[in-house]
C-alpha positions as CSV (number, residue, x, y, z in Angstrom):
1,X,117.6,124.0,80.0
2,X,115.7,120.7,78.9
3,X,116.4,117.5,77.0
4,X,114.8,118.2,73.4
5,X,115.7,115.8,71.8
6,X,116.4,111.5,72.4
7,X,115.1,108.5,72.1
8,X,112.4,106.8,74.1
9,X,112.9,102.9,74.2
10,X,110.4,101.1,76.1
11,X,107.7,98.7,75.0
12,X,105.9,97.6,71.7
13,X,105.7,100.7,69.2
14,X,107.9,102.8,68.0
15,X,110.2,105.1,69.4
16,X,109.9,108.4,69.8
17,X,111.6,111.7,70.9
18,X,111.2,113.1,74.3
19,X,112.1,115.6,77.0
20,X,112.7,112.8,80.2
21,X,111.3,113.7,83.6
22,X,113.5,115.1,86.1
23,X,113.6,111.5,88.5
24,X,114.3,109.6,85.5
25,X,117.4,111.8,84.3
26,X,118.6,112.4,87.7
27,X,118.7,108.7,88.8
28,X,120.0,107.4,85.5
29,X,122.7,110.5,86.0
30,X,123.9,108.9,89.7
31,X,126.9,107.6,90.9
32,X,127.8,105.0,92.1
33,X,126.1,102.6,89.7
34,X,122.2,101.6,90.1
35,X,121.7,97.8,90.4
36,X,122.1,95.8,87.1
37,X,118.9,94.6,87.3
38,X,117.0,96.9,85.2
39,X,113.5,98.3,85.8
40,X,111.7,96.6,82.8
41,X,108.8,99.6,83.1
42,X,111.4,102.1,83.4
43,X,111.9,104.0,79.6
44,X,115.1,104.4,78.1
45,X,117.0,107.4,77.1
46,X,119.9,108.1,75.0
47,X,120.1,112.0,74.4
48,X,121.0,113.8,70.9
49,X,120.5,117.4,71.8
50,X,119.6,120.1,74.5
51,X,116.9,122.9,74.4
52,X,119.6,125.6,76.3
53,X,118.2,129.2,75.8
54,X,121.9,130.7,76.5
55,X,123.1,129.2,73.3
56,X,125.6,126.4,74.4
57,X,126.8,124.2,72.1
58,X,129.4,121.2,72.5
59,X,131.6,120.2,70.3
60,X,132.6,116.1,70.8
61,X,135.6,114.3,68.9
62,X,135.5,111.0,68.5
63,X,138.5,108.5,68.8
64,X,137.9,105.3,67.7
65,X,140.0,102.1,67.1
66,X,138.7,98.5,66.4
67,X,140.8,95.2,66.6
68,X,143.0,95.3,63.9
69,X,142.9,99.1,63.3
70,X,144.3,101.6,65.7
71,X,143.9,104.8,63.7
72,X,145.4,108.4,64.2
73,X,145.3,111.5,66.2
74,X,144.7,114.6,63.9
75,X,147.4,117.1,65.6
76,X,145.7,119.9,63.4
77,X,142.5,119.4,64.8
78,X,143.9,119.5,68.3
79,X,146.0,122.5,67.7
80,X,143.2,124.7,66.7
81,X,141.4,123.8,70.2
82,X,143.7,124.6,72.2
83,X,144.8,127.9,70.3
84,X,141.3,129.1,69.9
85,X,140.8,127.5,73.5
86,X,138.1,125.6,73.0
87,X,136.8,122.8,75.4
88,X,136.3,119.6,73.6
89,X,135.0,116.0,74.5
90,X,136.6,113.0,72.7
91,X,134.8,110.2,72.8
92,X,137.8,107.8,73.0
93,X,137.8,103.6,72.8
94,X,139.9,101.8,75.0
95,X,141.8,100.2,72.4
96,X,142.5,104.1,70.8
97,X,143.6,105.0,74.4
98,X,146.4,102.2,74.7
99,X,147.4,103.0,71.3
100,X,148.3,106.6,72.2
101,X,149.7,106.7,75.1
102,X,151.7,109.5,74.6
103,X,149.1,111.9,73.2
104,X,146.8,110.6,76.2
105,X,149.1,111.2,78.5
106,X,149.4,115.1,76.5
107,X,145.6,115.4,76.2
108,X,145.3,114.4,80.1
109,X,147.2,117.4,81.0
110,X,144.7,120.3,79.2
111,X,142.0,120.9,81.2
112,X,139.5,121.8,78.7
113,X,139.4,118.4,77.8
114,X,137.1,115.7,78.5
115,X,136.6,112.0,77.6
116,X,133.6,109.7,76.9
117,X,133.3,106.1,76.5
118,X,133.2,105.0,72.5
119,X,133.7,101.6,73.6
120,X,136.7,99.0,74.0
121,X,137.4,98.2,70.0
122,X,134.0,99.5,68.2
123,X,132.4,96.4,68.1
124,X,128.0,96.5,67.5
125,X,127.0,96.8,71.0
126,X,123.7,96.8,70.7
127,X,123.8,93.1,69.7
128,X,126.4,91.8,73.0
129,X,125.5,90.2,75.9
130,X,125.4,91.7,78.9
131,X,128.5,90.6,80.1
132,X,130.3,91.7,77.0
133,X,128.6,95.4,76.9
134,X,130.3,95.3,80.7
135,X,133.9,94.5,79.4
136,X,133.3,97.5,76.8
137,X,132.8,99.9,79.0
138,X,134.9,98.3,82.0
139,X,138.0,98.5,79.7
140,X,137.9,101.5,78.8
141,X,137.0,103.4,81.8
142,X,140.6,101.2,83.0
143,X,142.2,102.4,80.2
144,X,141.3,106.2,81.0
145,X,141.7,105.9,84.1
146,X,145.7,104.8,83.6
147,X,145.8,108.9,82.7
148,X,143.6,109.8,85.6
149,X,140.5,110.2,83.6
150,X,136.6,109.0,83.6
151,X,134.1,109.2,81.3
152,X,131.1,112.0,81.2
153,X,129.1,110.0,79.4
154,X,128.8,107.0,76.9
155,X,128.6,106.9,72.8
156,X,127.5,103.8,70.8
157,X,129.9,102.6,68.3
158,X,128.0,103.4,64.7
159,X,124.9,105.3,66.4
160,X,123.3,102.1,67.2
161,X,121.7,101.3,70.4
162,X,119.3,99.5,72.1
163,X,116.8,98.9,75.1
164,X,119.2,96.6,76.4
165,X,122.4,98.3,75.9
166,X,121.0,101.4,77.2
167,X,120.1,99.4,80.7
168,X,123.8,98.2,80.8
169,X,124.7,102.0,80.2
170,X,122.8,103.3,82.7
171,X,123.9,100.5,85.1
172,X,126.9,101.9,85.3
173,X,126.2,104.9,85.8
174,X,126.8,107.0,82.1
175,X,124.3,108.6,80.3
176,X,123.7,107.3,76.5
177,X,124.8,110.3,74.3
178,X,124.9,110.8,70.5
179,X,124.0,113.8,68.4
180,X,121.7,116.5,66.8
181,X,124.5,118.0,64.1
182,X,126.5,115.0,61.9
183,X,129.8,117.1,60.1
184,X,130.2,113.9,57.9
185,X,133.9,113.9,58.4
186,X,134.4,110.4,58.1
187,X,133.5,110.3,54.8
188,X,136.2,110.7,52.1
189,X,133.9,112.4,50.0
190,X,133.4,115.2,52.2
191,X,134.1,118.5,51.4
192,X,135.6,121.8,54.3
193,X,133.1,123.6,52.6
194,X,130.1,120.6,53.6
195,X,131.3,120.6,56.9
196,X,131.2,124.3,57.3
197,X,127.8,124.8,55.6
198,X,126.4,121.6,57.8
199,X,127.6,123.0,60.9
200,X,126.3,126.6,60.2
201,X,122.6,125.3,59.1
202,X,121.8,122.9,61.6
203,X,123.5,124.2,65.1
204,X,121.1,125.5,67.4
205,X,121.7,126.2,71.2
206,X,121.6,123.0,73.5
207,X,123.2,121.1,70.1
208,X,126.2,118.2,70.1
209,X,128.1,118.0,67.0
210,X,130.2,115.2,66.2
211,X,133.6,115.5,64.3
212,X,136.6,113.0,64.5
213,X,139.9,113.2,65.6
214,X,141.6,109.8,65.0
215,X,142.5,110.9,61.2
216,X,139.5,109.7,60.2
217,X,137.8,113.1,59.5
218,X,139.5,113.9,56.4
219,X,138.6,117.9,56.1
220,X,137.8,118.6,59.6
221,X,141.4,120.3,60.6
222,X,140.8,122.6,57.5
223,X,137.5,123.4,58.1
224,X,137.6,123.7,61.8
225,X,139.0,127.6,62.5
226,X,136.1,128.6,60.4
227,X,133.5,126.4,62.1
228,X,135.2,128.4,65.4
229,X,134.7,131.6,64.2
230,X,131.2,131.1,62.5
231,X,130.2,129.4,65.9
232,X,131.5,132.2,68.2
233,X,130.1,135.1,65.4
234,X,126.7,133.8,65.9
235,X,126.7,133.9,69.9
236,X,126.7,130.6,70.6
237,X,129.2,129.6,73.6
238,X,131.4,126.5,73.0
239,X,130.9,124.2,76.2
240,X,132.3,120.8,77.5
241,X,129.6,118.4,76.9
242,X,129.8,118.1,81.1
243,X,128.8,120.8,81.2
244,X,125.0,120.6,79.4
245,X,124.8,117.0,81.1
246,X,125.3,118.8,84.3
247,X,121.8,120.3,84.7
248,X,120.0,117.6,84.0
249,X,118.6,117.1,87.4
250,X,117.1,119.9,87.4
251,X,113.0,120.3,86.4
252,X,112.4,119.7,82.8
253,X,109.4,119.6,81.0
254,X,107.4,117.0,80.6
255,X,105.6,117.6,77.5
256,X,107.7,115.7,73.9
257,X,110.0,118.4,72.7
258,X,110.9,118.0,69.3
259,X,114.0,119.7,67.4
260,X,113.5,121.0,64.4
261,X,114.7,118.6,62.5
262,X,114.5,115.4,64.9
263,X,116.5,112.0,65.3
264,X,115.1,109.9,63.4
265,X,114.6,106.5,66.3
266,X,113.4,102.8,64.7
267,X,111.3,100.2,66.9
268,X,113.0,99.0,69.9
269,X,111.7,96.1,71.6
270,X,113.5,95.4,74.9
271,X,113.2,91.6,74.3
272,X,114.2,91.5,70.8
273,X,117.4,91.6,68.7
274,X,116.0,94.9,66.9
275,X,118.5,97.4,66.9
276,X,117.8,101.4,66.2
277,X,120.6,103.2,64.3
278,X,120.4,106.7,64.5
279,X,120.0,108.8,61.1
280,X,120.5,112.6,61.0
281,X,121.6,114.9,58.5
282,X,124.9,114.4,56.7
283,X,126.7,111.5,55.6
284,X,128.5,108.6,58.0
285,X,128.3,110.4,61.2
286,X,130.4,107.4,62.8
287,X,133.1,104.8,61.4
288,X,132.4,102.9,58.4
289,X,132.1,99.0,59.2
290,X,134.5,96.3,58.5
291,X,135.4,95.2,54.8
292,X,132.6,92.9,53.7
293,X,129.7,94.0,56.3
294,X,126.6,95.5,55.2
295,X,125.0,97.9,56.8
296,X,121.9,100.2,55.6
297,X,120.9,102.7,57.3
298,X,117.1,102.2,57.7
299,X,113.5,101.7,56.4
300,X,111.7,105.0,56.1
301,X,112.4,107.4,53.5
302,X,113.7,110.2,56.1
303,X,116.5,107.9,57.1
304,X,118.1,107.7,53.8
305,X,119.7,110.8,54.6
306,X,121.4,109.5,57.3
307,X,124.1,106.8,57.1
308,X,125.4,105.4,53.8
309,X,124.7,101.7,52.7
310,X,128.0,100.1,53.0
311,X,128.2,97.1,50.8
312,X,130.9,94.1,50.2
């Protein structure tokens, strides 16, 4: 198995997808943390899918809370994974964690579940300093690990990410992860039926498909059992998220693997305030902003199919 698809953030130019060399996956995968100095030559990474010939796929829930807004936990959602036993990553914030302690403290006992870091309180990390990018992800690893718990690997809040956020990332020792396969769920407008036909069209083995389970994905707990059974009818094995990262140090190609339908990545400059947001197919694959914000989702005409344009 092999990284196909992901950003490359390095120099001038744009960014583009690749499969990352064995040394460069395996030392950005070790732990304890690499010093925070960064190697300015060294690319960046942040992974969307895997190219796994036995079908894997991984199914990851995110958990978000800002500031002001705490959110849910979708009990119908959670229900269906553990009856159909299904193992799950949720991509928690720390501020989602210390909201819900009591279904933390639940979720910390099932064993098919796994956490990531989504941040403190959602804020855009790609535009922090360093030193607030490290009270992010220092505040929520303490939060999870209150239950016990680490993360496997790290999500940017909104998609968005950066050279610079990705050095602070892999300083501490997380791989940068988002997704190939967007269910929408956060958008009111989705339909089960959407998410069900999204799902079916654009899995492939090696994928990572995003849903969320902070009551924020309106029609995921309806559509879910048949995502499930479509999944599983089609061969493809549902894994922990773990459990694709795992491999990683082992030899990949070399050569740019592209999925079929690839991330679409924006310039990155290392030095500059440039920021890429990820688009893929589907609508609002992460939280919408705060009231009053705009945010559009990019420049070429591909991307319009990614993230809505939120406006005041």
């Amino acid at each position: 198995m092999a990284v196909a698809g992901g950003a490359f953030i390095g120099g001038a130019g744009p960014a583009r997808a690749v499969a990352p060399t064995a040394p460069l996956v395996a030392a950005a995968s070790q732990a304890p943390a690499p010093s925070p100095e960064a190697d300015p030559e060294a690319p960046r990474v942040i992974i969307t899918r895997f190219d796994d010939a036995q079908k894997r796929v991984a199914l990851t829930f995110d958990a978000c809370a800002t500031k002001n807004k705490g959110y849910g936990f979708d009990r119908g959602i959670y229900e269906t994974l553990r009856r159909e036993k299904v193992p799950a990553t949720f991509f928690t914030s720390g501020r989602w964690v210390e909201m819900h302690p009591d279904v933390m403290a639940e979720l910390a006992t099932n064993p098919l579940v796994e956490f990531g870091n989504h941040s403190y309180d959602h804020p855009h990390m790609a535009r922090l300093s360093a030193a607030r990018i490290d009270a992010e992800l220092d505040q929520t690893e303490a939060a999870l690990a209150r239950f016990g718990k680490r993360s496997v690997a790290f999500r940017p809040p909104y998609g968005e990410f950066s050279a610079h956020l990705i050095d602070v990332v892999h300083a501490h020792g997380m791989q940068a992860v988002l997704w190939d396969v967007v269910s929408g769920d956060p958008s009111k407008a989705t339909t089960t039926s959407g998410i069900i036909d999204v799902v079916k069209r654009e899995t492939r083995g090696g994928s990572i498909i995003i849903f969320h389970i902070n009551g924020r994905g309106w029609k995921t707990a309806e559509a879910l059992p048949t995502v499930l059974h479509d999944l599983r009818a089609r061969g493809f094995q549902l894994v922990s998220l773990s459990s694709l990262l795992g491999p990683l140090a082992a030899p990949a190609t070399t050569a740019p693997v592209l999925p079929a339908r690839g991330p679409h990545v924006a310039t990155v400059a290392p030095a500059g305030p440039t920021t890429a947001r990820f688009a893929a197919p589907g609508p609002v694959p992460c939280e919408v902003p705060a009231p009053g914000e705009r945010i559009v989702a990019g420049t070429e005409a591909e991307a319009a199919v990614g993230e809505e344009a939120w406006t005041p």
